[in-house]
C-alpha positions as CSV (number, residue, x, y, z in Angstrom):
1,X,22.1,28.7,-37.5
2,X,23.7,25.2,-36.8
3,X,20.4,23.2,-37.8
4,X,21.5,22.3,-41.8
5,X,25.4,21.6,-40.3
6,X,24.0,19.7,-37.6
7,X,21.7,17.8,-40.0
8,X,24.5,17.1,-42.2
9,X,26.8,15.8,-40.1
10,X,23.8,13.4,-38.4
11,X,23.1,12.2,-42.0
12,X,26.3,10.9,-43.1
13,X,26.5,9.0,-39.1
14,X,23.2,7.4,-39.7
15,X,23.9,7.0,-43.9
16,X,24.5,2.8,-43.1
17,X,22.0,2.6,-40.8
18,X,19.3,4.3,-43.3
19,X,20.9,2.2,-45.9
20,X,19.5,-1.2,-44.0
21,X,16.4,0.4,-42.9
22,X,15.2,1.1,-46.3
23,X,16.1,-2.2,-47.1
24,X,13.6,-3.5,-44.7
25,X,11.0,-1.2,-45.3
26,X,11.0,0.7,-42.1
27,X,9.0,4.0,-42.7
28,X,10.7,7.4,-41.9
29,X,6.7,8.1,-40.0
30,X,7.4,5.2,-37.7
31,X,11.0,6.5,-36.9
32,X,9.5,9.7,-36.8
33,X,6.8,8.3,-34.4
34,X,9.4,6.4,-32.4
35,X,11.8,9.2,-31.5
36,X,9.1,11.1,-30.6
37,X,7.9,8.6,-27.9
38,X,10.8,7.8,-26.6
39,X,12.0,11.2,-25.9
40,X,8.8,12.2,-24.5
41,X,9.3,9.5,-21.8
42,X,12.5,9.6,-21.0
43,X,11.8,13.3,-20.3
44,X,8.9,12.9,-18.1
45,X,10.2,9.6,-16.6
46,X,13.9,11.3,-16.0
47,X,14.1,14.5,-16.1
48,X,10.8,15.8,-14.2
49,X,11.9,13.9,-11.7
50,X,15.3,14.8,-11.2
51,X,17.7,12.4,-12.9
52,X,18.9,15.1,-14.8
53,X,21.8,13.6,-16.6
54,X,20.5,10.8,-17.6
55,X,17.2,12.0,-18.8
56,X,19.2,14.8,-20.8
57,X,21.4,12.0,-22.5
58,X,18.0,9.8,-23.3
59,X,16.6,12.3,-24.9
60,X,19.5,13.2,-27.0
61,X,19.8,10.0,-28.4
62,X,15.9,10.2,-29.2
63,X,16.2,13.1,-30.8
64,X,19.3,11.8,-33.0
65,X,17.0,9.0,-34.0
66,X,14.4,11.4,-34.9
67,X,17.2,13.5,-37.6
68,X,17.1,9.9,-39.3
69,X,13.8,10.3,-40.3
70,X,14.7,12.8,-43.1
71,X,17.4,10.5,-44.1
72,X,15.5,7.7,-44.7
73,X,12.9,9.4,-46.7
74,X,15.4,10.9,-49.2
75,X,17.0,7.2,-49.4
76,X,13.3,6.4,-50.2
77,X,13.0,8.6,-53.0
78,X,11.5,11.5,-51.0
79,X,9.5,12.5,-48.2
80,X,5.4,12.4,-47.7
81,X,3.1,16.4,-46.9
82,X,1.8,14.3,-44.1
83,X,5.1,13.3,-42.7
84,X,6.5,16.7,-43.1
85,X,3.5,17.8,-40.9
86,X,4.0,14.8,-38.6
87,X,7.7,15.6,-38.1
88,X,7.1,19.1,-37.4
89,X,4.1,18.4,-35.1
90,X,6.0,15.6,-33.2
91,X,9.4,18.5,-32.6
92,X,7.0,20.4,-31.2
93,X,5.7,17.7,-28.9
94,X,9.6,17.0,-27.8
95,X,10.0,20.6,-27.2
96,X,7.0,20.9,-24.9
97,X,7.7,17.8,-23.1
98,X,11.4,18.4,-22.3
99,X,10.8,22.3,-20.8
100,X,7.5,21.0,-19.5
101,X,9.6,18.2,-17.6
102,X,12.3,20.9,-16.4
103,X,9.7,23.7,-15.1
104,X,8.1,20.4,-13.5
105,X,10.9,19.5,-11.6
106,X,11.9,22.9,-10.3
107,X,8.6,23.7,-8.9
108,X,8.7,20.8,-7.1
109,X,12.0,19.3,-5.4
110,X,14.0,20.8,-7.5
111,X,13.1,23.9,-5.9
112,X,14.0,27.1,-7.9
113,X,11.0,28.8,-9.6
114,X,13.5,31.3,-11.7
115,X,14.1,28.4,-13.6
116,X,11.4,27.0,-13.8
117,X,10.1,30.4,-15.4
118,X,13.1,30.5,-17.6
119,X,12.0,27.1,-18.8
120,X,8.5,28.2,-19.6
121,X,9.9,31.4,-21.7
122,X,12.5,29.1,-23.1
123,X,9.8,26.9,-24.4
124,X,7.0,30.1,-25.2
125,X,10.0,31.7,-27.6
126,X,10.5,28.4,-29.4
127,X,6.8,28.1,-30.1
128,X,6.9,31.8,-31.2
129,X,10.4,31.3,-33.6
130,X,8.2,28.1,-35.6
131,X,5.1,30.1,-35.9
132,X,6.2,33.0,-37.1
133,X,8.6,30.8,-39.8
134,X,5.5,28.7,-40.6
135,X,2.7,31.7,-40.9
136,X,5.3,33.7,-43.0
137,X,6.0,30.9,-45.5
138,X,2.4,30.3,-45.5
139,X,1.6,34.0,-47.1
140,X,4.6,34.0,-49.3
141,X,7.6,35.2,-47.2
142,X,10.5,33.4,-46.6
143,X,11.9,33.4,-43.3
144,X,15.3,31.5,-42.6
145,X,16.6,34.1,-39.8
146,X,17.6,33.2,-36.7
147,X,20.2,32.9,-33.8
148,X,18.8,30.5,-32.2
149,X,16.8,27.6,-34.4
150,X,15.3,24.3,-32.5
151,X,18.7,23.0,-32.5
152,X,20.4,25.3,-30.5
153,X,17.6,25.5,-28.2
154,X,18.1,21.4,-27.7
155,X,21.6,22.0,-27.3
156,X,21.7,25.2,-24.7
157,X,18.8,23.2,-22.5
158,X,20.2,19.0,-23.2
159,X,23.9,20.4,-22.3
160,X,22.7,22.3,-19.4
161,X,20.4,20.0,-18.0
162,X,23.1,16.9,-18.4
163,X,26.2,18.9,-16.7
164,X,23.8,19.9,-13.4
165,X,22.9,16.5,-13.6
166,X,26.7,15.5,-13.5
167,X,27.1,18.4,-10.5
168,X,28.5,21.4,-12.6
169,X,27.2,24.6,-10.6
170,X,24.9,26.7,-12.6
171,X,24.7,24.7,-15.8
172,X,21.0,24.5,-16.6
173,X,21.2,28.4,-15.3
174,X,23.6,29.4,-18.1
175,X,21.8,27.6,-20.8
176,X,18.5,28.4,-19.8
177,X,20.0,32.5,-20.1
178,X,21.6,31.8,-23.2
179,X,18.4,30.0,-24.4
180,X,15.7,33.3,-23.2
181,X,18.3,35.7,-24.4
182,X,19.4,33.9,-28.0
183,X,15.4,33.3,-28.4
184,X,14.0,36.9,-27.9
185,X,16.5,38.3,-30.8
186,X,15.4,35.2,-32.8
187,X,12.0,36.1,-32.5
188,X,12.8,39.7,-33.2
189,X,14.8,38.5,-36.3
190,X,11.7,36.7,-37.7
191,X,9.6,39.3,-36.7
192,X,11.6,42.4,-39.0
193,X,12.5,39.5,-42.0
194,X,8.8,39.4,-42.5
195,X,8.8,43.0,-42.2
196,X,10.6,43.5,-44.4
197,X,9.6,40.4,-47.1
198,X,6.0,42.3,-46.7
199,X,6.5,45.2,-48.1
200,X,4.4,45.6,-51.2
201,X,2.6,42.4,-50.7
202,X,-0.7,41.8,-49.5
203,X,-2.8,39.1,-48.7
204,X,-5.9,38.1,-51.1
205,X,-9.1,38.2,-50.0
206,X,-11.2,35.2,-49.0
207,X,-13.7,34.2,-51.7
208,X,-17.4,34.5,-50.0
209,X,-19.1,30.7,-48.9
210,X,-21.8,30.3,-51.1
């Protein structure tokens, strides 16, 4: 829902940075590549090991770095198949690192296997919302539904994770239920949007190998 706003509004922040960037011939793959390794390890350097806020802002300011990516390749006259694949591949390394980092951490001192289950659906449902997107568009069926998209399920978990970091009770708890809750009728969205986009339709059959 907020992802294109979101987008937006990172574009025109980072629109004099991209502007220099291109200039020197920095690639949107390596900024792609860059964000992605940095948020990895601040989450499994910070957050799976308790330094909550920190590790939550570390990895937001990775993931801001990896919206530029986009940018730049527009201001470069358009983007690459195999960075489109890289970008979405790398997202879905971020993803599985920063809810792998959290159910870490609360099986171990953090101490609290609810949320540590809550982290593992939190991160099952956003596998499930991009698969279902990327199978449907791959048969025909456009699929653009959705309450809760990658960037509200960075927000809910980032935002929780920094305030319990910062002491607020309950933080990650609320998020983490929002996050569960939002994702299932996301997933349930998807699910009746190709539904209903397959009526009619069916898929080709494979031609034999020779």
């Amino acid at each position: 829902m907020l992802g294109s706003g979101a987008r937006a509004a990172v574009g025109r922040f980072w629109a004099p940075v991209v502007t220099r960037l291109a200039r020197a011939g920095v690639t949107p793959d390596a900024i792609t590549v860059t964000g992605t390794v940095g948020a990895i390890v601040a989450a499994v350097a910070l957050v799976a090991h308790g330094v909550l806020f920190w590790g939550a802002f570390t990895v937001t300011l990775f993931v801001l770095l990896d919206m530029l990516d986009g940018a730049l390749a527009r201001a470069r006259g358009g983007g690459s198949a195999f960075g489109a694949v890289l970008d979405s591949t790398c997202d879905r390394a971020v993803d599985a690192a920063v809810f792998g980092a959290l159910v870490w951490w609360y099986t171990g001192e953090g101490d609290d296997r609810l949320l540590a289950l809550l982290a593992m659906v939190g991160l099952v449902l956003g596998v499930l919302t991009s698969y279902i997107k990327a199978r449907a568009e791959g048969v025909g069926i456009p699929c653009d539904v959705g309450l809760v998209e990658r960037t509200e399920r960075l927000i809910l978990v980032l935002t929780g994770t920094g305030l319990t970091g910062l002491g607020l009770p309950y933080a990650v708890d609320v998020g983490l239920w929002l996050l569960v809750v939002g994702g299932a009728v996301t997933v349930a969205q998807r699910v009746a949007a190709v539904h209903r986009g397959a009526r009619g339709k069916s898929l080709t059959p494979s031609a034999p190998a020779p």
